[in-house]
Each structure stands twice: as structure tokens, then as C-alpha cells.
N, C-alpha and C positions, 0 to 999 in steps of 0.2 A: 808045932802043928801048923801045918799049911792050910789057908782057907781058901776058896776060888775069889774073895776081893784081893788077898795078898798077890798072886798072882799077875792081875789085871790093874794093880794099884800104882805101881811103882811105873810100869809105862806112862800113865797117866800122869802124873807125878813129871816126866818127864817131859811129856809134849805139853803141857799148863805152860812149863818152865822156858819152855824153848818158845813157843809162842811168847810168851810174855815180854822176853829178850830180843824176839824180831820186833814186835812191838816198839817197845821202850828204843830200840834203834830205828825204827823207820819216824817216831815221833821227833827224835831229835835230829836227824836229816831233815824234816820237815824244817822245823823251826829254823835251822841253820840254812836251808835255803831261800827260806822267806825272812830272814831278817826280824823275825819274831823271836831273835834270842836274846834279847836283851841289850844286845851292841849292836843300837841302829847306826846305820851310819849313811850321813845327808853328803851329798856333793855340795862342794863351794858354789856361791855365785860365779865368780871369777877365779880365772888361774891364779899362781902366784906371779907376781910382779906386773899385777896388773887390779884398776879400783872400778867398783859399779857406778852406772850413771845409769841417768832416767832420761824420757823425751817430755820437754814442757808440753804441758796440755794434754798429755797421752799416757797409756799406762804401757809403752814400750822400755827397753833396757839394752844396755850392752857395755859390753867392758873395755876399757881404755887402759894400754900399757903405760906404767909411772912415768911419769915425768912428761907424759902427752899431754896437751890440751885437750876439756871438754870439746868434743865437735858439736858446732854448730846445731839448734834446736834439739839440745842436750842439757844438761844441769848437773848437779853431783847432789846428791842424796842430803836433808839437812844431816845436821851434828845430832848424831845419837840416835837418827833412825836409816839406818845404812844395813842393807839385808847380806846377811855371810855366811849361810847356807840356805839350799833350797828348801822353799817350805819353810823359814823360820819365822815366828813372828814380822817381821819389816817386809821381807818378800810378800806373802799373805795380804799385809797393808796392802802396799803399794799394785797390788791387782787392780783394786777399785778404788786408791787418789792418786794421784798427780800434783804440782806445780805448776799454778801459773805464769805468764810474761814478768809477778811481780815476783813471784817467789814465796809465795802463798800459798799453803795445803788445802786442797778442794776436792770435791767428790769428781772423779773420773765423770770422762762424758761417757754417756749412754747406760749409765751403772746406778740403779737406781729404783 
């Protein structure tokens, strides 16, 4: 026996389905475009074959190919606070300290 919900049920049934399926895939396009999927992923400071450096007194930066000398009103980052990817912990620091002429961690001018 046929009822007029049986009829009208089973389409229903179907467009739920299919919505739900665009759905569930525009969500994860989503995430996968924004980098909300679980596998962020940070750019390096620096290329490879090449290390960060800081400007004494300032909270500038730039990278020096191996085997280069620090340039001038530059410094290398102390041991074991050296930032290596953007955004990580050391980067973050080093926004708001610096190195002074002696080699001394200090709060950035102007930061404060």
C-alpha cells in the first residue's frame, strides 16, 4: 500500500543526502584552503644554505649565506634562541628584544 508520504519521502531522502554531501565537501575545501586541516605549515626564516641574524639595538633581521660573515651592525642570534620558522616561538621573542653593543638581551626600543 502506497501512502502520499511514501511518495514525497524517498525524494526527500535524497536531496537531505545530497545536500549534506555538498556540504561535507565544501567544509573540507574549506579547511584545506585555510590551512585549518590540521597540517599547518610555517615558512622558514631562512632559505636553505643560509642562517638568521639580528640588527644590534633593533628588532630587524636578515639572512646570511653559510660561510658569510655577520655584516656589520648585525649579530647571530644567542645559542638556543634562534627562530626557524615564521611565527615560532624565537621569532615572536625577538619582535620586542634585541642585543645590545655588549651582547645583552634587552627589551626593544620603543616596545614597551
Amino acid at each position: 500500500m502506497t501512502t502520499p508520504l511514501t511518495g514525497t519521502h524517498r525524494p526527500l531522502r535524497r536531496r537531505v543526502r545530497a545536500s549534506a554531501a555538498t556540504a561535507l565537501a565544501g567544509a573540507v575545501a574549506a579547511l584545506t584552503l585555510t590551512g585549518c586541516s590540521g597540517l599547518s605549515f610555517r615558512d622558514d626564516i631562512c632559505s636553505k644554505g643560509e642562517y638568521p641574524v639580528m640588527t644590534v639595538g633593533a628588532t630587524g633581521s636578515a639572512c646570511v649565506k653559510d660561510g658569510e660573515k655577520v655584516p656589520e651592525g648585525y649579530t647571530r642570534h644567542p645559542e638556543g634562541k634562534v627562530p626557524q620558522k615564521v611565527d615560532d616561538e624565537w621569532d615572536v621573542y625577538w619582535r620586542t628584544h634585541t642585543v645590545d653593543k655588549e651582547g645583552d638581551i634587552i627589551d626593544a626600543p620603543g616596545v614597551g
